[in-house]
DSSP file (Angstrom, degrees, kcal/mol; ACC not computed):
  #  RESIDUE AA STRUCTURE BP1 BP2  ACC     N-H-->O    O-->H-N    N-H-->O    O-->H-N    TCO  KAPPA ALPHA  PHI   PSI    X-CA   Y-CA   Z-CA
    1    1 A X              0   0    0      0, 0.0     2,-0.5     0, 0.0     0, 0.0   0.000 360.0 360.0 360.0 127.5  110.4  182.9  215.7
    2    2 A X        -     0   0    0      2,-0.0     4,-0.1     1,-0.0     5,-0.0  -0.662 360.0-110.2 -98.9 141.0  110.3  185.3  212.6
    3    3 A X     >  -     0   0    0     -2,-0.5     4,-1.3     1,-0.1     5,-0.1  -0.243  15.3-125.7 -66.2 161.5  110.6  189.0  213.3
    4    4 A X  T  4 S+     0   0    0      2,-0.2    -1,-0.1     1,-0.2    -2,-0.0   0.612 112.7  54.2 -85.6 -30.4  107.6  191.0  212.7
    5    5 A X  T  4 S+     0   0    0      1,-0.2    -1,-0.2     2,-0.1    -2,-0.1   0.118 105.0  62.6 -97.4  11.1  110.1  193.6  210.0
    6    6 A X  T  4 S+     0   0    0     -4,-0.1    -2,-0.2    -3,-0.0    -1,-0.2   0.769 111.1  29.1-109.3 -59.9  110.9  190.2  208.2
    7    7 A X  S  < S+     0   0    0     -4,-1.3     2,-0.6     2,-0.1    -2,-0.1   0.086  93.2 104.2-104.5  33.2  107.2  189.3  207.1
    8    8 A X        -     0   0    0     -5,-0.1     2,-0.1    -2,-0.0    -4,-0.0  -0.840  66.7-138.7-132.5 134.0  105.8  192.7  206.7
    9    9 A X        -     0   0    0     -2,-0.6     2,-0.2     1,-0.1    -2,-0.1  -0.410  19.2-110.8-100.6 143.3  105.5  193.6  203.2
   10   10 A X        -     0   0    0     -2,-0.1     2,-0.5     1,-0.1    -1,-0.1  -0.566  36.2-121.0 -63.3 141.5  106.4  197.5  202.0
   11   11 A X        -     0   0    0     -2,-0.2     5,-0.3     1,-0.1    -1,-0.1  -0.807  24.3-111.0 -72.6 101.9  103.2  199.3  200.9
   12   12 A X        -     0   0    0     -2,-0.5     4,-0.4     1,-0.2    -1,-0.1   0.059  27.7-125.7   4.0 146.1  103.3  200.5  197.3
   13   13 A X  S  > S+     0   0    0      2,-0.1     4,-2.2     3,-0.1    -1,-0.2   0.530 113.3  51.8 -82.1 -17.7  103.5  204.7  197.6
   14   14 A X  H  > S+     0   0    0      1,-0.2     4,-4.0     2,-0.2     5,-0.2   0.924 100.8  64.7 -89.4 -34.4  100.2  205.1  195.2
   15   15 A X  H  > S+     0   0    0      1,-0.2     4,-1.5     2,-0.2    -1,-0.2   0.887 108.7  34.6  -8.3 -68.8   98.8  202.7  197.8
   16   16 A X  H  > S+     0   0    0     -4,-0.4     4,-0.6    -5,-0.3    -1,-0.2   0.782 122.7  50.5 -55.0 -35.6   99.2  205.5  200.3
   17   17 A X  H  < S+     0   0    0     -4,-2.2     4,-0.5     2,-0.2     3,-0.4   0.855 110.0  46.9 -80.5 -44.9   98.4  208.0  197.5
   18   18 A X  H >< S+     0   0    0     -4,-4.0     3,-7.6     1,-0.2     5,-0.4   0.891 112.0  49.7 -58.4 -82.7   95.4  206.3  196.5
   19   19 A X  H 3< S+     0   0    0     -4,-1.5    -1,-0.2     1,-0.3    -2,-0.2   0.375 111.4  47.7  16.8 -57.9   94.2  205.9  200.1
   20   20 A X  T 3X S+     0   0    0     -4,-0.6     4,-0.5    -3,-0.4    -1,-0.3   0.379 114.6  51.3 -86.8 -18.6   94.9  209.9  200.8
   21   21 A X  H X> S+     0   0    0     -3,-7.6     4,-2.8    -4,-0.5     3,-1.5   0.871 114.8  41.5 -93.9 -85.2   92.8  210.2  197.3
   22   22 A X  H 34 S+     0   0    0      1,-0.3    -2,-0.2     2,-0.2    -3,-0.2   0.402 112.7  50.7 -39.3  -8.9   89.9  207.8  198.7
   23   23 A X  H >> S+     0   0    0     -5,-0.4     3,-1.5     2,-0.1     4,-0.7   0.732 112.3  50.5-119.7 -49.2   89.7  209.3  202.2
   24   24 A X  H <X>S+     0   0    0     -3,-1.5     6,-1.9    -4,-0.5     4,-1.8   0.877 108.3  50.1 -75.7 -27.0   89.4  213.0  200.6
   25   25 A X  H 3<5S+     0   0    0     -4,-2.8    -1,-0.3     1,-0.2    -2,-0.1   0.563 110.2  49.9 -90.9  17.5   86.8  212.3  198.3
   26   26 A X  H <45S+     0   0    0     -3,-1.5    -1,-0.2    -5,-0.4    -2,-0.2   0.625 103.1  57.1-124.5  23.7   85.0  210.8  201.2
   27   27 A X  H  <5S-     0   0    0     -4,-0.7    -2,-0.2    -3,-0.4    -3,-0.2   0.761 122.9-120.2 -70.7 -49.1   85.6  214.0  203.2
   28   28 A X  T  <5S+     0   0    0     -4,-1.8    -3,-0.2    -5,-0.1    -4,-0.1   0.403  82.6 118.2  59.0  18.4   83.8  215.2  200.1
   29   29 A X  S   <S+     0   0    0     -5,-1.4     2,-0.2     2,-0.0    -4,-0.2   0.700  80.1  32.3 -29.7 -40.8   86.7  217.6  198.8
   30   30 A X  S    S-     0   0    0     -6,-1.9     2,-0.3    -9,-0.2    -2,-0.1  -0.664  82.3-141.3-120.8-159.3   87.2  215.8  195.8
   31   31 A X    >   -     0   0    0     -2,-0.2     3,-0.6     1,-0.0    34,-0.3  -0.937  25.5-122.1-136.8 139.0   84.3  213.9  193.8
   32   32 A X  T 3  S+     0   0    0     -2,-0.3    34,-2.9     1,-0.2    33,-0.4   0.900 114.6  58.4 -94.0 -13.0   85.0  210.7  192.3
   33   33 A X  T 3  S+     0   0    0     32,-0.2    -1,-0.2    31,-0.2    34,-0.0   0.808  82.9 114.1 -25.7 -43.9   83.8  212.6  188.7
   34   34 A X  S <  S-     0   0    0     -3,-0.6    31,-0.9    30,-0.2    32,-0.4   0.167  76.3-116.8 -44.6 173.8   86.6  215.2  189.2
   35   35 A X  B >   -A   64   0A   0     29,-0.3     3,-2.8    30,-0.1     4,-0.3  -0.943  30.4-113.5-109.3 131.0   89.4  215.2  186.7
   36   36 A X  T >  S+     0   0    0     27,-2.4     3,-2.0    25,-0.9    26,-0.1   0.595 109.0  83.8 -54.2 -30.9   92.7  214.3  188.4
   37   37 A X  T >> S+     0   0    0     24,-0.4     3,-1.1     1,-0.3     4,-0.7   0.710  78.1  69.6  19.5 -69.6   93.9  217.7  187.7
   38   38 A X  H X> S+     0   0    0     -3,-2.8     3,-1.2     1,-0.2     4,-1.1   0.873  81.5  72.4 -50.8 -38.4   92.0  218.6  190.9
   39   39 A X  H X> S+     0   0    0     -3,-2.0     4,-1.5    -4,-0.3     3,-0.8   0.882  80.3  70.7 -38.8 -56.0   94.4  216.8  192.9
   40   40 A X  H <> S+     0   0    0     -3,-1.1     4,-0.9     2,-0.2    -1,-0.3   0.764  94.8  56.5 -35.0 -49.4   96.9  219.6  192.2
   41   41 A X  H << S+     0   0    0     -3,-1.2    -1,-0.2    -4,-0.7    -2,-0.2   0.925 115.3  42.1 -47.2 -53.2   94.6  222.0  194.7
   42   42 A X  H << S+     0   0    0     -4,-1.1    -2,-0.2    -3,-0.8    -1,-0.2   0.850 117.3  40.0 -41.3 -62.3   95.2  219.3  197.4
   43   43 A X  H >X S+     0   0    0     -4,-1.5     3,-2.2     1,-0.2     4,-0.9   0.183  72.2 179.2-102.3  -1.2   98.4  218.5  197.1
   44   44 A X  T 3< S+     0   0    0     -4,-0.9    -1,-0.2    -5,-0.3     3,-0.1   0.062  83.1   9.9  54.9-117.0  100.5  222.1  196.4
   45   45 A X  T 34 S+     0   0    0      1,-0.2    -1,-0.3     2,-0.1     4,-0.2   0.203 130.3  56.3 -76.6  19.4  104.3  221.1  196.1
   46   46 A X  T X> S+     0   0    0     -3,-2.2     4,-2.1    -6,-0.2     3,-1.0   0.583  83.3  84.6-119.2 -26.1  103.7  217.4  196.0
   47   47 A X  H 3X S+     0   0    0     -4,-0.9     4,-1.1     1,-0.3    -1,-0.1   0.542  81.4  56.7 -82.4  -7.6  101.6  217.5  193.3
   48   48 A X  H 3> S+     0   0    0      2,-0.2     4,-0.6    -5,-0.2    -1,-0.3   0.893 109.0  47.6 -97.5 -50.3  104.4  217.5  190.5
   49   49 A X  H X> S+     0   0    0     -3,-1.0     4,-2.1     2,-0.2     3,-0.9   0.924 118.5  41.4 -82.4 -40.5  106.0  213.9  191.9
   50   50 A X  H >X S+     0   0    0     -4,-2.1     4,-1.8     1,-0.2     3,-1.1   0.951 110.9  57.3 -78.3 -59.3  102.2  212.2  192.1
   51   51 A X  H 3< S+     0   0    0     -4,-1.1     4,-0.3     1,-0.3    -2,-0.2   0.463 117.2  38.7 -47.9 -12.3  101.4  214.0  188.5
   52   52 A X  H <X S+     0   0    0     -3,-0.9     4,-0.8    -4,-0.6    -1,-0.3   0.818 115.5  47.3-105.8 -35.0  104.5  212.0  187.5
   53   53 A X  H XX S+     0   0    0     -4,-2.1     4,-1.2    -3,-1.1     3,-0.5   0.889 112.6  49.6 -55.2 -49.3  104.0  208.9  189.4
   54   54 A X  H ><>S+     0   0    0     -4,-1.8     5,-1.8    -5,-0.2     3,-0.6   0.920 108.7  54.8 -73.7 -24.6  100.5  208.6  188.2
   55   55 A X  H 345S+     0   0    0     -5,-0.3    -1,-0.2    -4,-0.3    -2,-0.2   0.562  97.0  60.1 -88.8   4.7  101.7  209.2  184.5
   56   56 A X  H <<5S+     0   0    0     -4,-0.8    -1,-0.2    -3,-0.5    -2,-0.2   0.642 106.1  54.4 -63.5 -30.3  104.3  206.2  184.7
   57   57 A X  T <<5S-     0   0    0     -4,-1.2    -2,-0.2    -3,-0.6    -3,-0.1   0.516 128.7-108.2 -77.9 -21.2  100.7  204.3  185.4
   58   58 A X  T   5S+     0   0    0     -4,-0.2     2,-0.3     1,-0.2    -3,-0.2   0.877  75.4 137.2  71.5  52.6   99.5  205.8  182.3
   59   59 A X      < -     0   0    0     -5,-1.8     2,-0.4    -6,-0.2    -1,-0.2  -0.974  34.4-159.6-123.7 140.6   97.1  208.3  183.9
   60   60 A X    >   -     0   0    0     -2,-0.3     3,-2.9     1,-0.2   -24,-0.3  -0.849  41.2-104.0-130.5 176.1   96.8  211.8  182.9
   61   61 A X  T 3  S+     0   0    0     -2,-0.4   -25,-0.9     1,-0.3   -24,-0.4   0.804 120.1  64.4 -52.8 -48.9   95.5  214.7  184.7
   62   62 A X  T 3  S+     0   0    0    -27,-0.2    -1,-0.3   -26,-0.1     2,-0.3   0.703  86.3  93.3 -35.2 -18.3   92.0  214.2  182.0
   63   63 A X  S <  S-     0   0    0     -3,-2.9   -27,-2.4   -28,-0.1     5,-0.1  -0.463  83.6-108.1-107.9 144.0   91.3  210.7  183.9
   64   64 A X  B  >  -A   35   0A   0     -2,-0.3     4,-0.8   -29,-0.2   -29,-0.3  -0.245  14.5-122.0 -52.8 147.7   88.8  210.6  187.0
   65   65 A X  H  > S+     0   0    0    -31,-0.9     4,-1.0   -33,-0.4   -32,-0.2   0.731 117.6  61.5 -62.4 -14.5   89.6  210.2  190.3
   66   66 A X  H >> S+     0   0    0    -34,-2.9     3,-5.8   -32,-0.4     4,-1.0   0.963 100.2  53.6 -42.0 -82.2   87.3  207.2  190.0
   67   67 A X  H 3> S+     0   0    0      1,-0.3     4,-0.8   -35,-0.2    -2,-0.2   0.664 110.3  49.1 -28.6 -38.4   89.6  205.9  187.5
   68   68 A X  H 3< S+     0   0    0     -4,-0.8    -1,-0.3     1,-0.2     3,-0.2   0.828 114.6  42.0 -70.6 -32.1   92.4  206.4  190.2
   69   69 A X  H << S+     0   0    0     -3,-5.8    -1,-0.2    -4,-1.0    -2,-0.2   0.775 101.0  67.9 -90.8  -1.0   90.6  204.6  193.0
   70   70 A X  H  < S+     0   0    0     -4,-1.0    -1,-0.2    -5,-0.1     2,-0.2   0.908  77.0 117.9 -75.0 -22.0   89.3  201.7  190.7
   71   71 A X     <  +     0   0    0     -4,-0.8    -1,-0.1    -5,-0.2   -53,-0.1   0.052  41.4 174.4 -22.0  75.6   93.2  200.9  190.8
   72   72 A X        +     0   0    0     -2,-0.2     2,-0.3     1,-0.1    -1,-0.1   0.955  67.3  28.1 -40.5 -51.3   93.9  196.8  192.6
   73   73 A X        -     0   0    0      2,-0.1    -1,-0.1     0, 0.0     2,-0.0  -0.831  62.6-158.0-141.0 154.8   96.7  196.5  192.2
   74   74 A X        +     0   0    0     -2,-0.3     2,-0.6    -3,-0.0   -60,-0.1  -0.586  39.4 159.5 -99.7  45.7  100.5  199.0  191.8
   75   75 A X        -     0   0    0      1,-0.1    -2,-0.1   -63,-0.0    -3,-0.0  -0.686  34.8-163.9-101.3 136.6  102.0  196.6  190.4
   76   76 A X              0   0    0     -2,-0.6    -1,-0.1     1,-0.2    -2,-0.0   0.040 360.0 360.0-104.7  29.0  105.7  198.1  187.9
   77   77 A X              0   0    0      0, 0.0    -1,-0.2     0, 0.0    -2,-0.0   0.378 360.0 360.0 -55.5 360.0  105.8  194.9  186.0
């Protein structure tokens, strides 16, 4: 029998991030028009480590939060 922490796969963090992203704008807080930029309101002190994570993805604060949620796949190939 294979353990349950053997076949369960880590989740990506923008995964989470998107997720957190997708959930607020269907709170209606963000819009998926907004400019990512807006995130920073949301997110306070965090906002500096996703404003660098999302620009390793090549996204920058100008780019939608649509653009962010259209996102499949994390993959850092």
């Amino acid at each position: 029998m294979v353990e349950n922490s053997m076949t369960q796969q880590v989740t990506h963090p923008m995964v989470k991030f998107q997720r957190q992203v997708r959930s607020r704008v269907e709170s209606n807080l963000l819009k998926p028009t907004d400019r990512l930029w807006k995130i920073a309101l949301l997110y306070g002190d965090e906002w500096p480590h996703w404003k660098q994570e999302l620009a390793e993805f090549g996204f920058t604060t100008q780019d939608t939060v649509g653009d962010l949620l259209k996102v499949e796949a994390w993959d850092e190939d």
